[in-house]
N, C-alpha and C positions, 0 to 999 in steps of 0.2 A: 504494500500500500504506500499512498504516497508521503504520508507523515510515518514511516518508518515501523506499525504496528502490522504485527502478522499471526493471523489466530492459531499458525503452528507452532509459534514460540513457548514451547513447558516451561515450565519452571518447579523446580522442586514444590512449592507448595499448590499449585495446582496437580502432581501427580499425587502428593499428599492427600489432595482433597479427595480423591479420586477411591483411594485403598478404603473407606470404611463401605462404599458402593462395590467397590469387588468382593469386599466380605461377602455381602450381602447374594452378589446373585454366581459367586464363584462355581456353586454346585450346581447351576443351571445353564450355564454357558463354557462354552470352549473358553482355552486360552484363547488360541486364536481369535476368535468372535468377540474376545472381549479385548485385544490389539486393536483388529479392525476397529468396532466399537468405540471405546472410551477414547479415544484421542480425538474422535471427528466429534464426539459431543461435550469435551473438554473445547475443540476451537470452537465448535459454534455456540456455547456457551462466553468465553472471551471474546469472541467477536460484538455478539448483543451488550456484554458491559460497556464494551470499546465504544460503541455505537451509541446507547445512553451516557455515559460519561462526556464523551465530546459534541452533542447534540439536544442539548436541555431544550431546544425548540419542538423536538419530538415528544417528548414527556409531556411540556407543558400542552400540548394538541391532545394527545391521548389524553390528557385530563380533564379538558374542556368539553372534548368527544363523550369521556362517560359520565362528566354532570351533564350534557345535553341529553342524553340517552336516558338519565334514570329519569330528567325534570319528565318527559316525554310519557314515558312510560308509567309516571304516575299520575301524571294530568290524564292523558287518554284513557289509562286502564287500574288508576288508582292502588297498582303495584309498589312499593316504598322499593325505590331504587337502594343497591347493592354497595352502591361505591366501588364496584368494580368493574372493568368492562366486561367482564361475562355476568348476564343480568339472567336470576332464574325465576321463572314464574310457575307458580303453582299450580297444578292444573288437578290432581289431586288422585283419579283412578288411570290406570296403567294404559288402556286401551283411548282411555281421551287423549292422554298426554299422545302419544304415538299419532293418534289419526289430526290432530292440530297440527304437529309437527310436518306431518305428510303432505298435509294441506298447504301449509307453508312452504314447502321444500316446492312444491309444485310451480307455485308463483314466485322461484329462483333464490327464496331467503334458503340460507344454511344454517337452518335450527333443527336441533335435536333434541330426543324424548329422552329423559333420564328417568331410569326407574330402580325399583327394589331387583339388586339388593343393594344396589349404588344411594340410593337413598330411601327413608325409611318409609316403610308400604303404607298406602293411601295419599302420598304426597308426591307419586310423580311430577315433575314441571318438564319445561322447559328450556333450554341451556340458549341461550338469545348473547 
């Protein structure tokens, strides 16, 4: 890059970082797969700090974006926004949440149904 940062540059404490995540899925993956693996999602992890760090014009957009998002979505549908930008709305039985989402997915939005066991049963939503 051109100011000198390159998201393949290790360093000891990012390989650091790295060892209590191999603990963890060491018995489920190759070595190998986890060379391939952990290096590319060690830089593209550096890379997004890189990128938030020298770019606080992006942060402050994304933060604008999800107070416009929640103001929105609670005016129209009286939902208490998140604070975050993934907004979840409750839709409540398994089968609603999923045929909303579908319905939406149709008319090009990418929203998904989130259900039990991922959240707890009779509160399926939304993931907006």
């Amino acid at each position: 890059m051109a100011d000198g940062f390159s998201p393949f540059d290790f360093t000891p404490e990012v390989e650091a970082a790295t060892h209590p995540l191999w603990e963890k899925v060491k018995d489920k993956v190759t070595p190998l797969e986890w060379r391939v693996h952990a290096p590319l999602i060690a830089a593209i992890t550096r890379a997004a700090i890189h990128i938030s760090r020298t770019n606080p014009e992006r942060r402050e957009r994304l933060a604008r974006l999800v107070r416009f998002a929640g103001d929105e979505l609670y005016r129209r549908c009286s939902v208490a926004p998140s604070g975050s930008q993934i907004l979840p709305v409750i839709i409540g039985a398994d089968r609603a949440a999923v045929a909303v989402a579908a319905s939406l997915q149709q008319r090009g939005f990418d929203i998904r149904a989130i259900r039990p066991p991922t959240v707890p049963e009779g509160t399926a939503r939304l993931r907006i």
